[in-house]
DSSP file (Angstrom, degrees, kcal/mol; ACC not computed):
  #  RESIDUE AA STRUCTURE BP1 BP2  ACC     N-H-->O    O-->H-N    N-H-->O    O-->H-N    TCO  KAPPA ALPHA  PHI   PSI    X-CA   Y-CA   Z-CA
    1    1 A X     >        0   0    0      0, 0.0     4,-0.7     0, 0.0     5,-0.1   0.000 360.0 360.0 360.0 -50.7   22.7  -30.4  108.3
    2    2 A X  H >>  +     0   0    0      2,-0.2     4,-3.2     1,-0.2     3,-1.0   0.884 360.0  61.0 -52.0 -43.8   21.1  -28.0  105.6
    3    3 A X  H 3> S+     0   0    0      1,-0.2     4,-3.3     2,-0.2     5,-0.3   0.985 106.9  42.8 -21.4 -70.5   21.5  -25.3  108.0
    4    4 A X  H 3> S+     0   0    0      1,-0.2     4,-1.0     2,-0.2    -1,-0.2   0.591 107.0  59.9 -75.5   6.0   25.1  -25.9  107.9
    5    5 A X  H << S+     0   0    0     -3,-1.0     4,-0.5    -4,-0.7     5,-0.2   0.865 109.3  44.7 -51.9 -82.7   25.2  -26.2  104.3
    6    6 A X  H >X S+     0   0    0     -4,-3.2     4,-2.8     1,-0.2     3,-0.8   0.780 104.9  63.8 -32.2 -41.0   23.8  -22.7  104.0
    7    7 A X  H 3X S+     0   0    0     -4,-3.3     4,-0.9     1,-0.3     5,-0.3   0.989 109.7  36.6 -49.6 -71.7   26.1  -21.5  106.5
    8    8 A X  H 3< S+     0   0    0     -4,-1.0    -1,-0.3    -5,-0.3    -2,-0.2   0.333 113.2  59.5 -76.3  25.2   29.0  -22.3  104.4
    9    9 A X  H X> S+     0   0    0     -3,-0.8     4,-1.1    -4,-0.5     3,-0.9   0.730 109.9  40.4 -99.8 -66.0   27.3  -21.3  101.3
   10   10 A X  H 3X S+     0   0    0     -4,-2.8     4,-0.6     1,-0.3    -2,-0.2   0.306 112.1  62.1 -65.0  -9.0   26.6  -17.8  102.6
   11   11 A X  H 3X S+     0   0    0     -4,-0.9     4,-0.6    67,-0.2    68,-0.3   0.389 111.1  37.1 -76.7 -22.0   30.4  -17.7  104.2
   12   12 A X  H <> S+     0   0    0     -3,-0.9     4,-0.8    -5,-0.3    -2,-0.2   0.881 115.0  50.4-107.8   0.6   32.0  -18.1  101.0
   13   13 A X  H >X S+     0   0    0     -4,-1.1     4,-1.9     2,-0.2     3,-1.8   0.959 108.9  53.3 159.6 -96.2   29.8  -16.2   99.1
   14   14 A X  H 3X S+     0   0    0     -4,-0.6     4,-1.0     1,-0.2     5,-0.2   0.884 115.9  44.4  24.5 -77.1   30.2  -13.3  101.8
   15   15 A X  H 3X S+     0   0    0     -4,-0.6     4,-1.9     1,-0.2    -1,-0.2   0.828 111.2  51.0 -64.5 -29.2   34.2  -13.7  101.2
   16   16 A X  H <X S+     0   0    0     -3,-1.8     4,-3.8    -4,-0.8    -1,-0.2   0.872 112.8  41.8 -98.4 -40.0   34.0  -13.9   97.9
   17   17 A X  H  X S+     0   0    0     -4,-1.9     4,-0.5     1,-0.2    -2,-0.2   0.541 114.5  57.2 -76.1   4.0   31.8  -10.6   97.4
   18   18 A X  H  X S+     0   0    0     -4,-1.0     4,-1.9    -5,-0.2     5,-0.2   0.730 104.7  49.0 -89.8 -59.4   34.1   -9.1  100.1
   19   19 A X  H  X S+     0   0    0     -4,-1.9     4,-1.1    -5,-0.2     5,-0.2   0.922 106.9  58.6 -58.8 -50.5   37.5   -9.8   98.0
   20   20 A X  H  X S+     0   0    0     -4,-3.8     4,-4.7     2,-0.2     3,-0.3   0.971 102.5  47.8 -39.9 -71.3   35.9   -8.3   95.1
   21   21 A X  H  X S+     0   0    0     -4,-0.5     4,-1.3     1,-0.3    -2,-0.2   0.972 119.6  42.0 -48.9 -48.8   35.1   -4.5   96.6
   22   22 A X  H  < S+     0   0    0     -4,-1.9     4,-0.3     2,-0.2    -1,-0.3   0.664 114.1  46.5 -91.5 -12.1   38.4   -4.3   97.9
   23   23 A X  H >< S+     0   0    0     -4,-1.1     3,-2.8    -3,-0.3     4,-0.3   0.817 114.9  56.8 -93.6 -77.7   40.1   -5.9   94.5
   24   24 A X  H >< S+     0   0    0     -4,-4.7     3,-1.3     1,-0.2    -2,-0.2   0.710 103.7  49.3  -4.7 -73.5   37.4   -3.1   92.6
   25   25 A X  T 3< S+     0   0    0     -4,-1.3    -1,-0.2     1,-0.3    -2,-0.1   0.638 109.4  53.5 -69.8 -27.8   38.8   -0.1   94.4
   26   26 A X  T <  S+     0   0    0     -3,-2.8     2,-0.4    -4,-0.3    -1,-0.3   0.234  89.4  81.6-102.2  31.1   42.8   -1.0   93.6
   27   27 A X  S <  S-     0   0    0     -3,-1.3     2,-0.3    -4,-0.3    -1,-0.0  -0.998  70.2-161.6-122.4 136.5   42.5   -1.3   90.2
   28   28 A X        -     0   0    0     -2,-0.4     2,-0.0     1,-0.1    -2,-0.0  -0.816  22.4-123.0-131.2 155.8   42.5    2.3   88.2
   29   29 A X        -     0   0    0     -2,-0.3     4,-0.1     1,-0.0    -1,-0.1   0.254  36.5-113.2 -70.2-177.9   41.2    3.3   84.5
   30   30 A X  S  > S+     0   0    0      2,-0.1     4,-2.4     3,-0.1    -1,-0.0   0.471 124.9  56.1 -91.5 -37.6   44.6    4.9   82.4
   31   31 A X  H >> S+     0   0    0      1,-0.3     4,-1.6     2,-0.2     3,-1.6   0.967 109.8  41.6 -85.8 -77.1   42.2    8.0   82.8
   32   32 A X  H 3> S+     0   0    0      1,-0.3     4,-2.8     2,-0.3    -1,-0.3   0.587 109.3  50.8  16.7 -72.4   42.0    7.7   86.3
   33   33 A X  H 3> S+     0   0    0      2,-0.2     4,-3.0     3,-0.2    -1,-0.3   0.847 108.3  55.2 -63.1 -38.6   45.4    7.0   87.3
   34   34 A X  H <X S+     0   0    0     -4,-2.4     4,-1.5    -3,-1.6    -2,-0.3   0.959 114.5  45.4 -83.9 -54.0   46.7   10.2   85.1
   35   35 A X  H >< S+     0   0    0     -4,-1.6     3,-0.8     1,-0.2    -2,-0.2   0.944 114.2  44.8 -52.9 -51.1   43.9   12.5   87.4
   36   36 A X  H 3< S+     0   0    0     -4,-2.8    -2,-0.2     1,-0.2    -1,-0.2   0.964 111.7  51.3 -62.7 -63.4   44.7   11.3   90.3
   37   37 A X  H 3< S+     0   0    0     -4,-3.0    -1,-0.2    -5,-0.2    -2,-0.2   0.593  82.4 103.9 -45.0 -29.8   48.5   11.6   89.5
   38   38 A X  S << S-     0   0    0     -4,-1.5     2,-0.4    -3,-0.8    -3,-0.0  -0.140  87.1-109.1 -43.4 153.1   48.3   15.7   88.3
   39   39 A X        -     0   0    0      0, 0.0    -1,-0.1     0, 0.0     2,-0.1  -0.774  33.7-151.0 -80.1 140.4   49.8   17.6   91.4
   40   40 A X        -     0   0    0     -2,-0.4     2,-0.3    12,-0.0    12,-0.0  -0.202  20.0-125.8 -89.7-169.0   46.7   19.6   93.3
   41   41 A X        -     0   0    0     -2,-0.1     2,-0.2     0, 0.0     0, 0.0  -0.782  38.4-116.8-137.0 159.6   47.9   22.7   94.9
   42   42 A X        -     0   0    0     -2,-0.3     2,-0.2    10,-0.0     7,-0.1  -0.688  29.4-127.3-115.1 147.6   46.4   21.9   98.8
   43   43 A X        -     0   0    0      2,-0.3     5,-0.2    -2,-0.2     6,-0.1  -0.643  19.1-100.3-112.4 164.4   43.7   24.4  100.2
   44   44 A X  S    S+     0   0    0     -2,-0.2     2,-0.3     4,-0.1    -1,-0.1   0.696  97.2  36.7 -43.2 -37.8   43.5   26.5  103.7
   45   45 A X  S >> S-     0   0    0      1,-0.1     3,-1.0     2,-0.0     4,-0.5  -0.703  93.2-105.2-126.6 177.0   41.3   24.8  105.9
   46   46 A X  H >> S+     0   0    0     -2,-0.3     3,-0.7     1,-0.2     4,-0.7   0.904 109.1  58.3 -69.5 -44.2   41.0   21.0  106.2
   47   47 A X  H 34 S+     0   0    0      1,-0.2     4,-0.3     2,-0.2    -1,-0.2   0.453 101.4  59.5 -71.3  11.0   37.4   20.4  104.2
   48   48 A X  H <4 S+     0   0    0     -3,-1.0    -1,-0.2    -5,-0.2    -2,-0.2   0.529 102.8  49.4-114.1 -14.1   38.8   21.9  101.4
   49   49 A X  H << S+     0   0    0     -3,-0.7    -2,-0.2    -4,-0.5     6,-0.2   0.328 108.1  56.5 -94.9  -2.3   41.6   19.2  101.3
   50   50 A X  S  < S+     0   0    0     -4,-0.7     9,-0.2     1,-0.1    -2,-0.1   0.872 102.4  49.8 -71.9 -59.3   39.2   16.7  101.6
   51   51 A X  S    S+     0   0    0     -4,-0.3     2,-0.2     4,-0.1    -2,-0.1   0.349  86.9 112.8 -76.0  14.5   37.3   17.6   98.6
   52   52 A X  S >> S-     0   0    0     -3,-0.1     4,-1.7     1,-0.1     3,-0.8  -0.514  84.8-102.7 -92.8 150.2   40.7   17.7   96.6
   53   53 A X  H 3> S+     0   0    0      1,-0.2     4,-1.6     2,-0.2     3,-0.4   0.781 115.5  43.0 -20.2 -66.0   41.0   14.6   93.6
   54   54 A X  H 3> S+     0   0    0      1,-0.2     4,-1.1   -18,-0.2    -1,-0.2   0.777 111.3  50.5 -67.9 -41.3   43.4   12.3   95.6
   55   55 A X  H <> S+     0   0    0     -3,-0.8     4,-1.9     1,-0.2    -1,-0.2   0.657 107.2  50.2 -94.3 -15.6   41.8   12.4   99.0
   56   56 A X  H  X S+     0   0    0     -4,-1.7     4,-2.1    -3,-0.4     5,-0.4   0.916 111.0  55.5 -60.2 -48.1   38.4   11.7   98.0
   57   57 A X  H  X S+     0   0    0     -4,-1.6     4,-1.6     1,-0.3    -2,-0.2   0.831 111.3  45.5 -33.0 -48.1   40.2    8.7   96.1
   58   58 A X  H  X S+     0   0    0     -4,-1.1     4,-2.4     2,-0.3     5,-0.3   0.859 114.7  42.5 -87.1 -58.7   41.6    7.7   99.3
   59   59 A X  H  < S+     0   0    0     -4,-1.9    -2,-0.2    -9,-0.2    -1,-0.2   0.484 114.8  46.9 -92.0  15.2   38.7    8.0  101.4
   60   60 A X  H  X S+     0   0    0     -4,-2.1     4,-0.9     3,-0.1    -2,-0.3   0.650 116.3  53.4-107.6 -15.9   36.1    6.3   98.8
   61   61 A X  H  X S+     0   0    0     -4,-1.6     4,-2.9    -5,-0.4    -2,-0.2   0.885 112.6  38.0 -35.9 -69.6   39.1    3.6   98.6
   62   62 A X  H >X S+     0   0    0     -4,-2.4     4,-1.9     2,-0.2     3,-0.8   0.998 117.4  56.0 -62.5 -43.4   39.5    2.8  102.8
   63   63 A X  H 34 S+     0   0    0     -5,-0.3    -1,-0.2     1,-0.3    -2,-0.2   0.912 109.5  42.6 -66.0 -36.7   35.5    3.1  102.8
   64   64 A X  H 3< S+     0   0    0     -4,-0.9    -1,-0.3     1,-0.2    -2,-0.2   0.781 114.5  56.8 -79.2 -22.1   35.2    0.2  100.1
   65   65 A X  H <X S+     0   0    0     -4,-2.9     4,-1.3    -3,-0.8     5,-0.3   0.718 105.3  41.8 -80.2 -17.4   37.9   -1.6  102.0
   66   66 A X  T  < S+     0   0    0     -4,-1.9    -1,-0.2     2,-0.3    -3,-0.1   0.161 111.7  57.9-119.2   7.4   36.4   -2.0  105.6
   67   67 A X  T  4 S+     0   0    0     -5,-0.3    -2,-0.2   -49,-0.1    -1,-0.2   0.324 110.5  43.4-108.2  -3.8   33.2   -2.8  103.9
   68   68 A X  T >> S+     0   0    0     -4,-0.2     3,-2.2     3,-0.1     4,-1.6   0.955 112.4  54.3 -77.8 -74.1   35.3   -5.9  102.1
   69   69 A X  H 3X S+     0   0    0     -4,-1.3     4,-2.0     1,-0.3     5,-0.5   0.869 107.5  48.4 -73.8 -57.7   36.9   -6.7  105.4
   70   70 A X  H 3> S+     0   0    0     -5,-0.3     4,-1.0     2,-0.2    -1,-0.3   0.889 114.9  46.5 -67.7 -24.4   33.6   -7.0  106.9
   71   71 A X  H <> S+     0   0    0     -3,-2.2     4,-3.6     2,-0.1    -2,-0.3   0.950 112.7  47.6 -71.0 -66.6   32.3   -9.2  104.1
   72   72 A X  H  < S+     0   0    0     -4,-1.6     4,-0.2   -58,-0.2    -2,-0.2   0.575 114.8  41.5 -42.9 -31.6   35.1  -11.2  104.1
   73   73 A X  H  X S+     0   0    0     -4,-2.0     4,-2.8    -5,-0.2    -1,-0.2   0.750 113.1  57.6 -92.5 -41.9   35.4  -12.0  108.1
   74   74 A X  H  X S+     0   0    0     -4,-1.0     4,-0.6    -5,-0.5     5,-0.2   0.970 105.9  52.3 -32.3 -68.0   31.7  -12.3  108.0
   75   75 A X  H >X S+     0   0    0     -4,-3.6     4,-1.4     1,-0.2     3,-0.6   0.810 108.8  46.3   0.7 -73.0   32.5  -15.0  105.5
   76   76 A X  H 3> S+     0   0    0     -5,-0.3     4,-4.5     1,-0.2     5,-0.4   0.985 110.6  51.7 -57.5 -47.8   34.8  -16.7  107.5
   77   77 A X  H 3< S+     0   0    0     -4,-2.8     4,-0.4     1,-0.3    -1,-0.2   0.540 113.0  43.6 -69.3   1.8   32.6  -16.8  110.6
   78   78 A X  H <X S+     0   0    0     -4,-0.6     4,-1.1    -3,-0.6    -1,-0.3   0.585 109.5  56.9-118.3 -21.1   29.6  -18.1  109.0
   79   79 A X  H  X S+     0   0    0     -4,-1.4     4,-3.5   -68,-0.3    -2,-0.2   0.961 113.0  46.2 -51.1 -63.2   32.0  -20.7  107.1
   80   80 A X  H  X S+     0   0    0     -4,-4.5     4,-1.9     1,-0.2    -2,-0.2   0.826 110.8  48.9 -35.9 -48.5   32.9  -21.6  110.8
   81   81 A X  H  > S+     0   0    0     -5,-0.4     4,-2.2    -4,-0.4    -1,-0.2   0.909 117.3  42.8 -53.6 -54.6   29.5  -21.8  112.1
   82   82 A X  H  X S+     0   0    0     -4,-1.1     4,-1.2     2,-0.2    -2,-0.2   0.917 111.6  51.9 -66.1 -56.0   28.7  -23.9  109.3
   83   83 A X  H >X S+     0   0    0     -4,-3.5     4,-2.7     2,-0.2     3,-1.6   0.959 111.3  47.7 -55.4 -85.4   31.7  -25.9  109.5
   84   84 A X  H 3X S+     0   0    0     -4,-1.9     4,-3.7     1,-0.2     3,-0.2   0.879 103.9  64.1  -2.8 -86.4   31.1  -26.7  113.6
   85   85 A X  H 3< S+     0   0    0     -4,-2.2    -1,-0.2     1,-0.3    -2,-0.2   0.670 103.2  44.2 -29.1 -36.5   27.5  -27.6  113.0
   86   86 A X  H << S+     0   0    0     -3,-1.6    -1,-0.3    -4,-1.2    -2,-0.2   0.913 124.1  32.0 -87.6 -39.6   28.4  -30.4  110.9
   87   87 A X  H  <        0   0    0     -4,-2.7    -2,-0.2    -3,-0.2    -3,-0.2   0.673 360.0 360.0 -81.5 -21.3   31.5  -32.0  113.3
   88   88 A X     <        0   0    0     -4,-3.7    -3,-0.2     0, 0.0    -1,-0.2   0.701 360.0 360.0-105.0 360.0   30.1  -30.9  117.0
């Protein structure tokens, strides 16, 4: 029974710290929004378009999202676990 206490302690807990990174990453500074927003002029080869304002943005953005997403389903599944344990 404490087990499954924990379980669903550490599932919402999980979800909650999950929602957060990915809620973090969509909300932009003034300062922020106005860099990001400048037009770049886009460079020759592909790693040079990488390293350009927006597309870092973009990939430190997805990279903070799929580490939310993995919190967050973690979350669930440990809610479940928890959740189980007490009914089965």
């Amino acid at each position: 029974m404490i087990c499954a206490n924990i379980l669903i302690i550490s599932g919402l807990i999980l979800g909650f710290l999950g929602s957060l990174i990915i809620a973090k990453e969509l909300i932009l500074t003034k300062r922020e929004a106005a860099n990001l927003g400048v037009p770049h002029l886009a460079a020759n080869t592909e790693e040079e378009n990488e390293n350009l304002p927006l597309a870092q943005f973009f990939i430190k953005q997805s990279n903070s999202a799929i580490i939310g997403i993995i919190l967050i389903c973690s979350g669930f599944f440990f809610q479940l676990i928890g959740a189980l344990i007490i009914y089965i």
